[in-house]
N, C-alpha and C positions, 0 to 999 in steps of 0.2 A: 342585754345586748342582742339575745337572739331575738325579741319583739323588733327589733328597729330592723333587722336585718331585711324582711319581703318590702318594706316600705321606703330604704334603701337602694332597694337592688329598680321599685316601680318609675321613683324620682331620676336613678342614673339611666334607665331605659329611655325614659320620656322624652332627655334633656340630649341623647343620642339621636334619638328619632326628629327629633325639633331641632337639632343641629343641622341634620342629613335634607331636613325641607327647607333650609333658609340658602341654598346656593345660586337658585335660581330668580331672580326679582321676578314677580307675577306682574304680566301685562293685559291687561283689558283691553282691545282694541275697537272694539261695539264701543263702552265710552268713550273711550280716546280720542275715538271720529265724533263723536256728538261735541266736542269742544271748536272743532275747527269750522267755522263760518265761510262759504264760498261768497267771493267780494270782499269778505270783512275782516279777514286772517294773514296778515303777513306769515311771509319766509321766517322771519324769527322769530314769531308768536311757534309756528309749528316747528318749531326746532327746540325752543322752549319747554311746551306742552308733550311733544313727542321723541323727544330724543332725537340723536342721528339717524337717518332712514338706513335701513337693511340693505337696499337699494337703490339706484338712483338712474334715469337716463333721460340724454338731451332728445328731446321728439323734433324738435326747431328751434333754430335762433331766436332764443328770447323764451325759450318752452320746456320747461322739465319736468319729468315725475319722479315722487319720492314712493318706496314704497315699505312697506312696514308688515311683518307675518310674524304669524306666532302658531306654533304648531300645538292640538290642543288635545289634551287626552284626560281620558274620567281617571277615577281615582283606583278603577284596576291597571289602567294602561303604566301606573308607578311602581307596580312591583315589581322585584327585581325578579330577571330570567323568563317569568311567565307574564309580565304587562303585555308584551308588544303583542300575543298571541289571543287574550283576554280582552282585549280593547281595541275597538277601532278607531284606527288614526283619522285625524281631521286637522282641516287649519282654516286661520282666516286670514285675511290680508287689509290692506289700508293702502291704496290706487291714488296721491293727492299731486296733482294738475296745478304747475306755478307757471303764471304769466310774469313773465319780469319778478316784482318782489308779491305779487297777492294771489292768494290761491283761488284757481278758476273751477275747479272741480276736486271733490272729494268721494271716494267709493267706498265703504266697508262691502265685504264679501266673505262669506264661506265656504269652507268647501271639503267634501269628504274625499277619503282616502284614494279612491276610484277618479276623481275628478282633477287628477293632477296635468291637464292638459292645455292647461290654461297660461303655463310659461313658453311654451312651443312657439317659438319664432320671434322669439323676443328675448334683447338682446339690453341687459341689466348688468349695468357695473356696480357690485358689490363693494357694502362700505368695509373697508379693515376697519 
């Protein structure tokens, strides 16, 4: 019994750790925009493809943007107490431009921590 026991204790560790990383779905947003075709991509292809947008506002009648971010940190930024200190913060976003039902424009962007200036005057009703 006490051979099983280190090989026990490495399996319930593992199976804790691999529990605590599955809360969160991972989002790709670099590919997620390679899916979406400007001209060629309906309103519900990208709703489809990308889920509900994070964000959403009317620019004009007949004109909306969806927008999609994902905040994105290395694999120190996951430890607990010390990530956020360890890691610099970054995020990207996904900018996608609907005429009526077909998308006119699609943006992937990055952007580091310092670069948070980019929401200033813009006025984005968030999806519950």
């Amino acid at each position: 019994m006490k051979a099983w026991t280190p090989a026990l204790c490495c399996i319930l560790l593992s199976a804790v750790v691999l529990a605590g990383c599955s809360r969160h779905p991972v989002r790709h947003l670099a590919s997620d925009a390679a899916l979406i075709r400007t001209g060629e991509t309906s309103r519900r292809e990208v709703l489809l493809y990308l889920g509900e947008p994070d964000a959403r506002r009317t620019v004009s009648p007949g004109v909306e943007e969806f927008l999609y971010y994902n905040d994105r940190t290395g694999r120190l930024g996951k430890l607990p107490f010390v990530g956020k200190k360890l890691d610099e913060a970054a995020y990207e976003t996904i900018t996608i431009t609907l005429e009526g039902d077909l998308v006119t424009s699609c943006v992937f962007r990055s952007y580091d921590a310092d670069e948070d200036d980019w929401t200033e005057g813009i006025k984005w009703d968030t999806a519950q």
